[in-house]
ZARO-406334 format. One record per residue (C-alpha): z, y, x; residue number from 0. Coordinates in Angstrom, 1 decimal. Layout:
N
<<Z; Y; X>; NUM>
...
This chain:
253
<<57.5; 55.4; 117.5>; 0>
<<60.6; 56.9; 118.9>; 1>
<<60.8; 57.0; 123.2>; 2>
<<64.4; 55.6; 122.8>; 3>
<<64.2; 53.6; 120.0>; 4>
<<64.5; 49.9; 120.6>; 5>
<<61.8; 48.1; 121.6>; 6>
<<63.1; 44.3; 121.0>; 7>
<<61.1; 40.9; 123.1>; 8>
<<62.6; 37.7; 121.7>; 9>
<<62.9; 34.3; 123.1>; 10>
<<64.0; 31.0; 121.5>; 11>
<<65.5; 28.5; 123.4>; 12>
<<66.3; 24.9; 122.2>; 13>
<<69.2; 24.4; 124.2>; 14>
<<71.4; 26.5; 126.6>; 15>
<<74.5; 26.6; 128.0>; 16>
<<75.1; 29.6; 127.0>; 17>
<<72.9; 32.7; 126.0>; 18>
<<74.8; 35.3; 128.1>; 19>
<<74.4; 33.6; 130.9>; 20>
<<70.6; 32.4; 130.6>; 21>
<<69.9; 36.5; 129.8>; 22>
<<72.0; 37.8; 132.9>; 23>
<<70.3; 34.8; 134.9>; 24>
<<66.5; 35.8; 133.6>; 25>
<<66.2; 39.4; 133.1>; 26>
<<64.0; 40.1; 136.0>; 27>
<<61.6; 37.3; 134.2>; 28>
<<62.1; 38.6; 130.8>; 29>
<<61.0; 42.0; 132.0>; 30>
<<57.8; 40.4; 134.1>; 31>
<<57.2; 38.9; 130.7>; 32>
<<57.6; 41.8; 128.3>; 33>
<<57.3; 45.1; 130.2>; 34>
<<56.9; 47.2; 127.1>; 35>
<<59.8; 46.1; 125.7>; 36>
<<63.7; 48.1; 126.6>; 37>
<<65.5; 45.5; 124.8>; 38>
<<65.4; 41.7; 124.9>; 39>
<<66.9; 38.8; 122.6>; 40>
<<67.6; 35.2; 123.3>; 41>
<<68.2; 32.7; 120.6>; 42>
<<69.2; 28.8; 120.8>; 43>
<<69.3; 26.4; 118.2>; 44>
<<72.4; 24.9; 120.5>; 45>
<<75.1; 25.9; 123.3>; 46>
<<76.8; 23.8; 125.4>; 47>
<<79.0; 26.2; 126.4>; 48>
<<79.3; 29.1; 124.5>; 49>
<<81.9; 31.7; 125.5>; 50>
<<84.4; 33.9; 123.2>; 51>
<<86.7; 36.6; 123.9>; 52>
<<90.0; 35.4; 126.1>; 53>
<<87.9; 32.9; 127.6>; 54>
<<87.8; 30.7; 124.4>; 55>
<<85.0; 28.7; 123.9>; 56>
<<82.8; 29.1; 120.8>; 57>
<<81.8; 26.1; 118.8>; 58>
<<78.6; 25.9; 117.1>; 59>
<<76.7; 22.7; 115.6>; 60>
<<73.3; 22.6; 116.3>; 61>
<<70.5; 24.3; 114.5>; 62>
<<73.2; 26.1; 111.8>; 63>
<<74.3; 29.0; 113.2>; 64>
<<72.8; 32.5; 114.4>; 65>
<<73.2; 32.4; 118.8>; 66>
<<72.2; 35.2; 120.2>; 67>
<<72.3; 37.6; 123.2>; 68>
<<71.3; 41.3; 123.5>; 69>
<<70.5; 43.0; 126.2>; 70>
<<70.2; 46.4; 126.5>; 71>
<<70.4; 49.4; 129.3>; 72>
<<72.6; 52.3; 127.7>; 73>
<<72.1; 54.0; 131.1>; 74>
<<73.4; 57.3; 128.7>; 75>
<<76.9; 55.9; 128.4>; 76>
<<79.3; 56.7; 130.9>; 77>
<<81.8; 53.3; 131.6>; 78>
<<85.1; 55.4; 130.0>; 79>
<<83.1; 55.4; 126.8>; 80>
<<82.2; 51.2; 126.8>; 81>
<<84.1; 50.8; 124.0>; 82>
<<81.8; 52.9; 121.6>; 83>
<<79.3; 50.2; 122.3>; 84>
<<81.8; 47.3; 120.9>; 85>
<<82.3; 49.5; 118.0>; 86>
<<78.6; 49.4; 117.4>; 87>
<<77.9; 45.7; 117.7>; 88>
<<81.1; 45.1; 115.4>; 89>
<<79.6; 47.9; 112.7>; 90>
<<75.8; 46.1; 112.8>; 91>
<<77.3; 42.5; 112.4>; 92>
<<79.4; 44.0; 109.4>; 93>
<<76.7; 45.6; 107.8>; 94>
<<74.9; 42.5; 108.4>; 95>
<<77.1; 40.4; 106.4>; 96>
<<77.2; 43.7; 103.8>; 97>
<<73.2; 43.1; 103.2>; 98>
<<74.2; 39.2; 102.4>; 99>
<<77.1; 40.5; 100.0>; 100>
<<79.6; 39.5; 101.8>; 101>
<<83.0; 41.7; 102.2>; 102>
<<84.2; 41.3; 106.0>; 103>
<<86.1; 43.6; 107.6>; 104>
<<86.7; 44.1; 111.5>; 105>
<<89.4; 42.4; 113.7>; 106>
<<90.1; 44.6; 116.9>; 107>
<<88.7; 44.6; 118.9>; 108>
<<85.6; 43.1; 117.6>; 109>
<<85.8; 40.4; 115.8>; 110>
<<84.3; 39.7; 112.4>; 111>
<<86.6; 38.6; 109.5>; 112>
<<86.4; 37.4; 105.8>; 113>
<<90.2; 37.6; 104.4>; 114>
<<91.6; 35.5; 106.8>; 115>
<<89.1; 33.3; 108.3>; 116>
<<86.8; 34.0; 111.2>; 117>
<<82.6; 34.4; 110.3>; 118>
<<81.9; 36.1; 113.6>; 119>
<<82.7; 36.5; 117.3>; 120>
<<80.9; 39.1; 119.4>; 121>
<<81.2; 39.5; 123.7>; 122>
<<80.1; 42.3; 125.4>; 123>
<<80.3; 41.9; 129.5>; 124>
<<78.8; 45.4; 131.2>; 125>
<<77.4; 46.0; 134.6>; 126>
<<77.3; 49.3; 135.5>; 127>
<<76.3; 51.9; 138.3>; 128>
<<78.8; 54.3; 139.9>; 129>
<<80.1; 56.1; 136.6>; 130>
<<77.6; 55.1; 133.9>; 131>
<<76.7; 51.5; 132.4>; 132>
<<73.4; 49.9; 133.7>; 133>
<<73.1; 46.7; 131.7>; 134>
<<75.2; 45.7; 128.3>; 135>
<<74.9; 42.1; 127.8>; 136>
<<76.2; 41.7; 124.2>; 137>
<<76.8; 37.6; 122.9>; 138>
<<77.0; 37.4; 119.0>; 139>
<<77.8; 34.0; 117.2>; 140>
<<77.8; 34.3; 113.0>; 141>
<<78.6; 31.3; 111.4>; 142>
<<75.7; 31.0; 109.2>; 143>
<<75.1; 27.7; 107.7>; 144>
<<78.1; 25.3; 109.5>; 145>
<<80.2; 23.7; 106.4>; 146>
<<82.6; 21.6; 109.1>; 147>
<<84.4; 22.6; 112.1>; 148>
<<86.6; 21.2; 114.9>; 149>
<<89.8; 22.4; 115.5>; 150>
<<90.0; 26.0; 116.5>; 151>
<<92.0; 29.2; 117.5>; 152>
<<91.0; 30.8; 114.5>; 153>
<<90.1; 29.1; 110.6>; 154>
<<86.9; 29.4; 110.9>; 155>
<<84.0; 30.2; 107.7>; 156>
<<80.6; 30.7; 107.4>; 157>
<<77.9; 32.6; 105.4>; 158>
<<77.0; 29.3; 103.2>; 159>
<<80.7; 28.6; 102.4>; 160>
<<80.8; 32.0; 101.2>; 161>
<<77.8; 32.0; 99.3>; 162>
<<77.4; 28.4; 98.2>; 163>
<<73.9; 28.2; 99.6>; 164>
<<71.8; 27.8; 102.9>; 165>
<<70.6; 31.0; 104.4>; 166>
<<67.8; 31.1; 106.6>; 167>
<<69.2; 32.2; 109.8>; 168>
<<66.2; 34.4; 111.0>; 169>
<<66.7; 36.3; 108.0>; 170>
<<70.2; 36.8; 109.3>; 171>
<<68.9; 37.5; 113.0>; 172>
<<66.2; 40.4; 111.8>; 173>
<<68.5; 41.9; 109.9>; 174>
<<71.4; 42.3; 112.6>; 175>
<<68.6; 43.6; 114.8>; 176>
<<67.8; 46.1; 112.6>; 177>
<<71.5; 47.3; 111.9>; 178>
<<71.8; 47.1; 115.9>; 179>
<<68.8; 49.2; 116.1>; 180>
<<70.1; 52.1; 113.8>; 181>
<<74.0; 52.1; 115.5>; 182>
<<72.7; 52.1; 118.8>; 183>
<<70.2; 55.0; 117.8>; 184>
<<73.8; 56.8; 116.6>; 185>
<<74.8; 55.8; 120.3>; 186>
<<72.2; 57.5; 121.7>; 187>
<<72.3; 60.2; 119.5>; 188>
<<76.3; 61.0; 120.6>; 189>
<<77.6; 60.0; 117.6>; 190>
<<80.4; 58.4; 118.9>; 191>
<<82.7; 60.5; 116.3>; 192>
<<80.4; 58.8; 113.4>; 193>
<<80.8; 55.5; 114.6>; 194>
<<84.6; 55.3; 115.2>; 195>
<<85.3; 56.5; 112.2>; 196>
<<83.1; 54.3; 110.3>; 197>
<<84.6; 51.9; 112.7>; 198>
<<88.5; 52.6; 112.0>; 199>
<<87.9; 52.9; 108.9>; 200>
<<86.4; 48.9; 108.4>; 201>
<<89.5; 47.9; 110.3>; 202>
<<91.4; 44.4; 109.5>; 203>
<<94.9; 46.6; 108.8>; 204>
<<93.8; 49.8; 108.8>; 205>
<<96.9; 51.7; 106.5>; 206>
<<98.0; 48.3; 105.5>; 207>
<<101.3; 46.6; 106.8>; 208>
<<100.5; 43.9; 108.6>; 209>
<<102.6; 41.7; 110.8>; 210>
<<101.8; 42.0; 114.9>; 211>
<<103.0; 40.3; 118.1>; 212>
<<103.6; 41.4; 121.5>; 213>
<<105.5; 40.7; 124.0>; 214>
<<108.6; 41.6; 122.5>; 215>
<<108.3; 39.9; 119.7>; 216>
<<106.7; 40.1; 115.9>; 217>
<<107.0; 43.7; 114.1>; 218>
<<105.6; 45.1; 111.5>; 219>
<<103.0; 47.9; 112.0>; 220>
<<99.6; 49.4; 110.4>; 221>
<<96.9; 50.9; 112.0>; 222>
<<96.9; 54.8; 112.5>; 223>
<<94.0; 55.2; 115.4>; 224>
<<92.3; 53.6; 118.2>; 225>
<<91.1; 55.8; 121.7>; 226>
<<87.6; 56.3; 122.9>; 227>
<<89.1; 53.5; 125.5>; 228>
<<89.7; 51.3; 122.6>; 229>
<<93.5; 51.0; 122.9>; 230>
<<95.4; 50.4; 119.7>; 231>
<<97.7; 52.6; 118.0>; 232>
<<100.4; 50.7; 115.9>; 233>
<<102.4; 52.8; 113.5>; 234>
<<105.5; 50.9; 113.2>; 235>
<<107.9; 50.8; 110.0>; 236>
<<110.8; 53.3; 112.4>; 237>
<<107.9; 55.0; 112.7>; 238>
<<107.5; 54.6; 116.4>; 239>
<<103.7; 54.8; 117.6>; 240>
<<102.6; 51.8; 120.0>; 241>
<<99.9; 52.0; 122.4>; 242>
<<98.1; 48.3; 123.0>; 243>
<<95.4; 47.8; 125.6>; 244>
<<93.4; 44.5; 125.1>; 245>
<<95.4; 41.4; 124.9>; 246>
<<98.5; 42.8; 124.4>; 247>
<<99.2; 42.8; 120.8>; 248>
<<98.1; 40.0; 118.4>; 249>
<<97.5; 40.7; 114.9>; 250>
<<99.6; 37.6; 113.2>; 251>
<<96.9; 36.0; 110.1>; 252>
């Protein structure tokens, strides 16, 4: 087996209050329990209080939906370079839903979307030691087998609305562990050219004209490029180039 190839230990929890933060709370423990292992994976059938991107929460009935948390130590990865690991959580969640034959493409930053309708949300939150990252905690919720949901941000859909059918969600689990495994070995590898491409090129608006908002108002724009610091670049119909750090721009579905 490779040195640097992942090593996963899994736990399954019944309940949490959120997977990120039982994982950031127990790593020391997960580590007494699995030394051998360089990665580790929590799972719940339920979260009480599950966290998205721009502090949203993320709703999830109980035992029908993939919850999980990664973490991993990508010690290799210097913190101007963070981004590259979003790009490769949001490429192994796509080829995920790829394997199930579904068609999804990526919402930057990382987001997971069939047409217009949300199947995935993914949060990375980073530690990190003078210039280089020491722990990636990376929080992954796919809508798997969930038919009904509350009133959201986002319309939401899932695999089995897709698909017409129940799909096991360990199935759906291994199988974005495995895809993790291979980006992250691209990662390591210093790939990073590889994966943004792939990763631009599976963009939600990527050389399409789609309509944006920022704080000036709505515009028109398509996709040209986004920065090893995962800014946004906006070509707009004057042809103008914008430059959008997180939160500043919203893509308008």
């Amino acid at each position: 087996m490779d040195d640097n190839s992942l090593r996963y230990y899994h736990k399954h929890l019944l309940c949490v209050d959120s997977t990120n933060r039982y994982i950031k709370d127990e790593a020391a423990n997960l580590a007494l329990e699995a030394p051998d292992a360089n990665a580790f994976v929590v799972t719940a059938d339920e979260q009480t209080a599950g966290r998205g991107q721009r502090g949203n929460s993320w709703q999830s009935q109980r035992c029908e939906n993939l919850l999980v948390s990664i973490l991993v130590n990508p010690s290799f990865l210097k913190v101007s370079r963070q981004f590259a690991l979003s790009q490769t959580v949001a490429l192994a969640v796509n080829a995920t839903m790829a394997h199930f034959g579904i068609e999804s493409l990526l919402k930057w930053p990382n987001d997971i979307y069939v047409g217009k309708r949300k199947i995935c949300g993914i949060l990375v939150e980073l530690s990190w030691e003078s210039d280089t990252i020491a722990d990636a905690i990376i929080g992954i919720g796919v809508n798997v087998n969930q038919s009904l949901f509350g009133e959201m941000d986002r319309i939401p859909v899932s695999m089995k609305m897709l698909l017409g059918a129940d799909i096991p969600i360990d199935n759906v689990r291994d199988r974005l562990l495995s895809n993790f495994s291979y980006y992250y070995s691209l990662l390591q590898l210093g790939k990073e050219e590889l994966i943004t491409r792939e990763y631009i090129a599976s963009l939600l608006g990527y050389r399409k004209k789609l309509l944006y908002r920022d704080s000036s108002g709505s515009f028109t724009a398509t996709i040209e490029d986004v920065t090893p610091m995962g800014h946004l670049l906006l070509r707009c119909d004057d042809g103008a180039l914008r430059t959008y750090a997180f939160k500043e721009v919203e893509l308008l579905l």
